[in-house]
NUTI-245908 format. One record per residue (C-alpha): x, y, z; residue in one letter. Coordinates in Angstrom, 2 decimals. Each point is the difference from the previous one (the first is absolute). Layout:
N
PT      px      py      pz type
PT       X       Y       Z    a
...
% end
This chain:
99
PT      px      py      pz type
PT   -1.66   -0.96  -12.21    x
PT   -3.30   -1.88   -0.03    x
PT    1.58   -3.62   -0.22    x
PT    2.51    1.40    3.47    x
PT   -3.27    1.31    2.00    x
PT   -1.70   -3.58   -0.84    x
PT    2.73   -1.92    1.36    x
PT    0.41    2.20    2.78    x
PT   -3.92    0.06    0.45    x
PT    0.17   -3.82    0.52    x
PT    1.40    0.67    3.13    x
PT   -2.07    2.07    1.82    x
PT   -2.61   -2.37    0.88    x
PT    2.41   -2.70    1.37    x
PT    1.86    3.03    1.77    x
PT   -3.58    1.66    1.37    x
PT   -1.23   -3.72    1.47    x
PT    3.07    0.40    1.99    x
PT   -0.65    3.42    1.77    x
PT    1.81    2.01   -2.28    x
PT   -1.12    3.09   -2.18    x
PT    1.50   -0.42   -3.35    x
PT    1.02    3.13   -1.87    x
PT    1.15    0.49   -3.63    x
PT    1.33    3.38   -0.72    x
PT   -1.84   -0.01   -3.50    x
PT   -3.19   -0.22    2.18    x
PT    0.53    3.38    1.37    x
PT    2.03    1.47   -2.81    x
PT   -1.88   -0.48   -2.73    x
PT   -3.39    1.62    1.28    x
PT    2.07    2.99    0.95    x
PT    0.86    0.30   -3.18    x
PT   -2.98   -0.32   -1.79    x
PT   -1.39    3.18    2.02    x
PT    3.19    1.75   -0.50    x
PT   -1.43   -0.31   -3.58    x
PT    2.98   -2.07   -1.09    x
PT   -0.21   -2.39   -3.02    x
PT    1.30   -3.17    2.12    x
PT    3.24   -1.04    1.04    x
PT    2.52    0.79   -2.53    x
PT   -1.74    3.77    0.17    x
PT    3.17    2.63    0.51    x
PT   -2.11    0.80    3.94    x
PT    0.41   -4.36    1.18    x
PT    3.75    1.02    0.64    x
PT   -1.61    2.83    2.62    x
PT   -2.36   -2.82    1.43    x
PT    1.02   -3.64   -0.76    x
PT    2.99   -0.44    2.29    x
PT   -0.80    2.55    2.59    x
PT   -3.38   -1.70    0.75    x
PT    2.34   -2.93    0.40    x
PT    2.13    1.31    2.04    x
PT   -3.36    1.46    2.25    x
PT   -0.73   -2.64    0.27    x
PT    2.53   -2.09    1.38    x
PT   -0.05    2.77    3.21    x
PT   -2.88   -1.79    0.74    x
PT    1.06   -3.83   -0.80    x
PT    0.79   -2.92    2.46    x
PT    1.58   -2.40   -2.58    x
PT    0.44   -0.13   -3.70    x
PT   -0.76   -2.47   -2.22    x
PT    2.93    0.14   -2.77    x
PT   -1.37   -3.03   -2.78    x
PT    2.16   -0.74   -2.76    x
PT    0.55    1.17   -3.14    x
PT    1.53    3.50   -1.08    x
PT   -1.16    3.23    1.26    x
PT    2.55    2.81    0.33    x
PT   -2.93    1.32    2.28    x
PT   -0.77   -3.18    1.87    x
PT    4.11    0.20    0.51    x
PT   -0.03    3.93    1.20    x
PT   -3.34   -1.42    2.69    x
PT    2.74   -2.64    1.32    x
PT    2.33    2.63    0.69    x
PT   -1.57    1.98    2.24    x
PT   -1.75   -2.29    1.72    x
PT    3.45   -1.43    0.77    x
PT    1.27    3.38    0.64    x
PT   -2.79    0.69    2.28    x
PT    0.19   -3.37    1.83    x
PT   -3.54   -1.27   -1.43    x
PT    0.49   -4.03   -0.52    x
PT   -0.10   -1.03   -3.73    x
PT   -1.71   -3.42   -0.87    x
PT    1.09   -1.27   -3.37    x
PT   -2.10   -2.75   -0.48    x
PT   -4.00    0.03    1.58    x
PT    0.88   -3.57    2.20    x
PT    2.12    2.03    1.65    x
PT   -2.07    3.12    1.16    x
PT   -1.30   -1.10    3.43    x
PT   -3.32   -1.84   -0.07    x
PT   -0.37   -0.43   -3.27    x
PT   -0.60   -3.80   -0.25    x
% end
């Protein structure tokens, strides 16, 4: 999980000097567990906050960011955001203003 949220970290800075707010999931998720008083993320509560933070989240999302690499939870994100009619960016050139 750490090596993921570093190469997904990498992008918020190019993705904030073009307007946007990045958001990780794990940002949110992972605090929320800790006060939940949860060991980390393979603790039996994640599967009661992990994805649904996620999925929270992406009611309040313009665009996703969908980098490569395999993440069955990265995949589920893509999803609904399609579902829902929220553009999906798979590459950062592509997600508007990012130079």
């Amino acid at each position: 999980m750490r090596r993921n949220l570093d190469r997904l970290e990498e992008a918020a800075w190019p993705l904030f000097e073009a307007g946007h707010i990045p958001m990780i999931g794990e940002w949110v998720a992972l605090p929320v567990l800790a006060s939940a008083g949860a060991s980390g993320p393979t603790d039996p509560l994640a599967g009661k906050v992990m994805y649904p933070v996620a999925h929270r989240l992406l009611q309040r999302c313009d665009a996703v960011l969908r980098l490569p690499g395999e993440s069955r939870g990265a995949d589920q994100d893509v999803a609904i955001a399609r579902e829902r009619g929220i553009p999906v960016s798979t590459a950062l050139r592509d997600v508007p203003g990012v130079a």
